[in-house]
C-alpha positions in Angstrom: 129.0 173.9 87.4 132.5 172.7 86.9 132.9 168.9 86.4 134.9 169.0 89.6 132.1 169.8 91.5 129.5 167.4 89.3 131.7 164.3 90.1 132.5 165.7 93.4 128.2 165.7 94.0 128.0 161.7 92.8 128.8 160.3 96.3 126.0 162.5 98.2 123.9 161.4 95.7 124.0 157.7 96.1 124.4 158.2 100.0 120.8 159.9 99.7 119.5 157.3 97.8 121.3 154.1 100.2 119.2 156.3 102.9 116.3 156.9 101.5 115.9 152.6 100.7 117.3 151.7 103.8 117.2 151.6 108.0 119.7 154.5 109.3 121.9 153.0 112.1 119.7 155.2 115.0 116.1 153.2 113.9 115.1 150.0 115.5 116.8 147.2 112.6 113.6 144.9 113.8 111.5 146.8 111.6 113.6 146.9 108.7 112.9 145.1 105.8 114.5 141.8 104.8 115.1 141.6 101.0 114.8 138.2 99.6 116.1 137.1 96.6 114.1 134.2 94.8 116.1 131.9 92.3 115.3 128.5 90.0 117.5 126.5 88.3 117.1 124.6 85.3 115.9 120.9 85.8 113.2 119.5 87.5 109.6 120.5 85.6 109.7 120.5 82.1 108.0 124.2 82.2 110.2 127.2 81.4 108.2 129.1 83.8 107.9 128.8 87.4 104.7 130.6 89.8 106.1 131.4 93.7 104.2 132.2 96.2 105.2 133.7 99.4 103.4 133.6 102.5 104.1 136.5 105.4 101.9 138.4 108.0 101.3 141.3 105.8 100.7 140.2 102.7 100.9 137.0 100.4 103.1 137.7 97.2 103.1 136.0 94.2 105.4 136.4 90.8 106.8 134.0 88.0 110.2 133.1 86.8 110.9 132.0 83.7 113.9 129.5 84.2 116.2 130.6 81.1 115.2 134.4 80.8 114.9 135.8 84.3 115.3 133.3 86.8 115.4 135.9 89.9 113.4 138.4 91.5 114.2 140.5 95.1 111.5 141.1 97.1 111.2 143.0 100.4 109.5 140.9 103.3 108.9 141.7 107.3 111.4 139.8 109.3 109.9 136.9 110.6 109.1 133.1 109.6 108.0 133.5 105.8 106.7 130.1 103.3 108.0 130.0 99.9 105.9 127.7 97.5 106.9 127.2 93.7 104.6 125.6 90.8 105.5 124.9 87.8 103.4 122.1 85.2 99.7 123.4 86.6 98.9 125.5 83.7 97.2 128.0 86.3 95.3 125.2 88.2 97.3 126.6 91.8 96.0 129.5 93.7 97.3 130.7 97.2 94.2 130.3 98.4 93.2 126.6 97.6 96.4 125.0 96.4 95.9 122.8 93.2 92.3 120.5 93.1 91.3 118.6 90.0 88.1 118.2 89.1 86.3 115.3 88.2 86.8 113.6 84.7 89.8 115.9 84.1 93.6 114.7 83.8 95.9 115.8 86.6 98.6 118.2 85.3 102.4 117.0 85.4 103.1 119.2 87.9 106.2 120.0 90.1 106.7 121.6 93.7 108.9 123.2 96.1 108.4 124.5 99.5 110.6 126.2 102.0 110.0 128.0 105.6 112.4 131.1 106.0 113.8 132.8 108.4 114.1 136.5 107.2 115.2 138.5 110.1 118.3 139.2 108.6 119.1 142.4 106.3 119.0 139.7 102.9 118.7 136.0 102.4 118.3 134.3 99.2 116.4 130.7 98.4 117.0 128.8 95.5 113.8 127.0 93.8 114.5 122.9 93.7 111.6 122.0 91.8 110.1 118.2 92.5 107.8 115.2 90.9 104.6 115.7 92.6 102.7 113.4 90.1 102.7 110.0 88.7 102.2 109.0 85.2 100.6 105.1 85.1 101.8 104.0 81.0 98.9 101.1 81.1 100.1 98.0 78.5 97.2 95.3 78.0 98.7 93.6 75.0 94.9 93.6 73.7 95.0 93.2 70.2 91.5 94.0 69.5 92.2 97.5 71.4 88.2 97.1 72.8 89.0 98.4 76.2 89.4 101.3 77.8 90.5 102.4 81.5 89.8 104.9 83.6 91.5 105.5 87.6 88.9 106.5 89.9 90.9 107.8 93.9 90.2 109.9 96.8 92.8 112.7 96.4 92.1 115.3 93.6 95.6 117.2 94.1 97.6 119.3 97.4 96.9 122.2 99.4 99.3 125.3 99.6 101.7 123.3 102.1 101.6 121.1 99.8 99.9 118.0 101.9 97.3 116.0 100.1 93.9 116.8 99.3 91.2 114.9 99.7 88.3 114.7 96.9 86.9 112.6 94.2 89.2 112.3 91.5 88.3 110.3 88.5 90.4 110.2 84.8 90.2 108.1 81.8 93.5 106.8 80.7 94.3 108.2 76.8 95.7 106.0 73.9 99.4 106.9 73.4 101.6 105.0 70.7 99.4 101.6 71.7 99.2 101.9 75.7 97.3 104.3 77.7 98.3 107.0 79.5 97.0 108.5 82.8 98.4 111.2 85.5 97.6 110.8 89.5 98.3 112.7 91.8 100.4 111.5 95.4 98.6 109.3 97.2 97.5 109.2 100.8 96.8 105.1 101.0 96.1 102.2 98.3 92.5 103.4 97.3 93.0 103.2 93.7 90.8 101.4 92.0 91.3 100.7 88.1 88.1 100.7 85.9 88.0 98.4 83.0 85.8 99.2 80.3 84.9 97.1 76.9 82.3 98.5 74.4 82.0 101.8 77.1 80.3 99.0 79.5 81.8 99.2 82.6 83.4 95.4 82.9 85.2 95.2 85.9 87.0 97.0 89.1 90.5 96.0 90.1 92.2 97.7 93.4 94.6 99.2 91.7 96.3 101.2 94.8 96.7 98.2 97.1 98.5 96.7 93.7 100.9 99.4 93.4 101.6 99.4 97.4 102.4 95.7 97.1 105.0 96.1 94.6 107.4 98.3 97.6 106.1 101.6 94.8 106.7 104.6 97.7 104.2 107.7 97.7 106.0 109.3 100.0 109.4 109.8 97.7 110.7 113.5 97.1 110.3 112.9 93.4 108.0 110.7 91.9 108.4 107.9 89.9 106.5 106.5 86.7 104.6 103.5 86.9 105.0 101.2 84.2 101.5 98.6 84.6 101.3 95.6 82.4 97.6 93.9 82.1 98.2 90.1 80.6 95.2 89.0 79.8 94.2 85.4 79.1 91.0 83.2 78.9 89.9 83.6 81.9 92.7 85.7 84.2 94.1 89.0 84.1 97.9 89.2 85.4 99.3 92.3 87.0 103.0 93.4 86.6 103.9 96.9 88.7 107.1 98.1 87.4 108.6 94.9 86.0 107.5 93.3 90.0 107.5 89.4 89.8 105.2 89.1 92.3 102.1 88.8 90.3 98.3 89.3 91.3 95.9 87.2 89.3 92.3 87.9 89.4 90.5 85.1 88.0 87.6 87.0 85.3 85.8 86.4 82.3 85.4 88.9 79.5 
């Protein structure tokens, strides 16, 4: 064969092929495929990878991205309202099925979150990952220089469905000893019932309502993005002082340890 007639073949080839992956003009376009293309962007999680999920009425599809090697994939979904959800921070806590739940006595996992509803009856659409703070870090200062206590944050909401709306469940985490304050993760919050555990010599010493604090100071659960919550415990003979994010308004609980 002459390479006349080999070049002149090339265009019937990829024609074949275009028809072979594709609706011809005569069949119904209603039940052609849409083909999404998923994308992330740097920012917003401190994981390089990123878990989607996406929901249709044939199938629920699930892949990872990793943010500075391949950010992108192309799927093929049915044309119709689809849900895309995208994890990243949960070390593998998320499933389709359940969403992400923490169990009892564990730390909750700086995680982030998107969601989006499509519409894919169109012949490609592409969505582009925006990942968000869907957990608080509490940086716990007590000023205690004898370093006897110890805290733990007891709630009602262990962690967020697929949709992403909170879960309700017993969630209970003892705060660990960073560079002289304590550190502890919560999830978003339905209502104020936080409660802060003070302990001293692992005796349980008192309970402080630690979610109806953090309401007081204007602190919104509802925000896109989370912020950190910065709580400073002043404790003197016979008081403990509350300061939510540098709020003046201060609580006082009058207590003797």
């Amino acid at each position: 064969m002459s390479f006349n007639v080999i070049r002149n073949c090339i265009p019937l080839v990829l024609a074949v092929a275009v028809t072979l992956h594709s609706c011809s003009i005569k069949e119904d376009r209603e039940v052609c495929p849409c083909w999404l293309t998923i994308q992330t962007v740097p920012g917003g999680g401190s994981q390089s990878e990123v878990c989607w999920y996406l929901w249709a009425s044939d199938a629920v599809r699930q892949g990872v991205l990793d943010v500075l090697g391949d950010p992108s994939c192309t799927v093929e979904v049915p044309r119709e309202t689809i849900r895309l959800v995208a994890v990243s921070g949960a070390e593998g806590l998320f499933t389709a099925e359940q969403g992400l739940m923490t169990e009892e006595g564990e730390q909750y996992p700086p995680v982030y979150y998107y969601s989006s509803v499509l519409d894919s009856r169109c012949e490609s659409l592409r969505d582009t990952i925006l990942l968000h703070k869907n957990h608080v870090c509490i940086n716990i200062q007590d000023g205690n220089p004898t370093g006897s206590f110890r805290y733990r944050i007891v709630g009602n909401v262990c962690g967020f469905g697929p949709d992403g709306q909170i879960l309700p469940g017993p969630f209970s985490s003892q705060a660990e000893r960073s560079a002289g304050s304590f550190i502890c993760r919560v999830p978003r919050q339905a209502d104020g019932s936080l409660r802060l555990d003070v302990y001293q010599d692992s005796q349980l010493t008192r309970s402080f309502p630690l979610g109806e604090i953090i309401e007081l100071s204007g602190f919104d659960w509802s925000a896109e993005d989370l912020e950190d919550i910065d709580l400073t415990l002043d404790y003197t003979a016979t008081e403990v002082t509350f300061t939510v994010n540098g709020w003046q308004h201060k609580i006082t609980f009058y207590y003797e340890f």
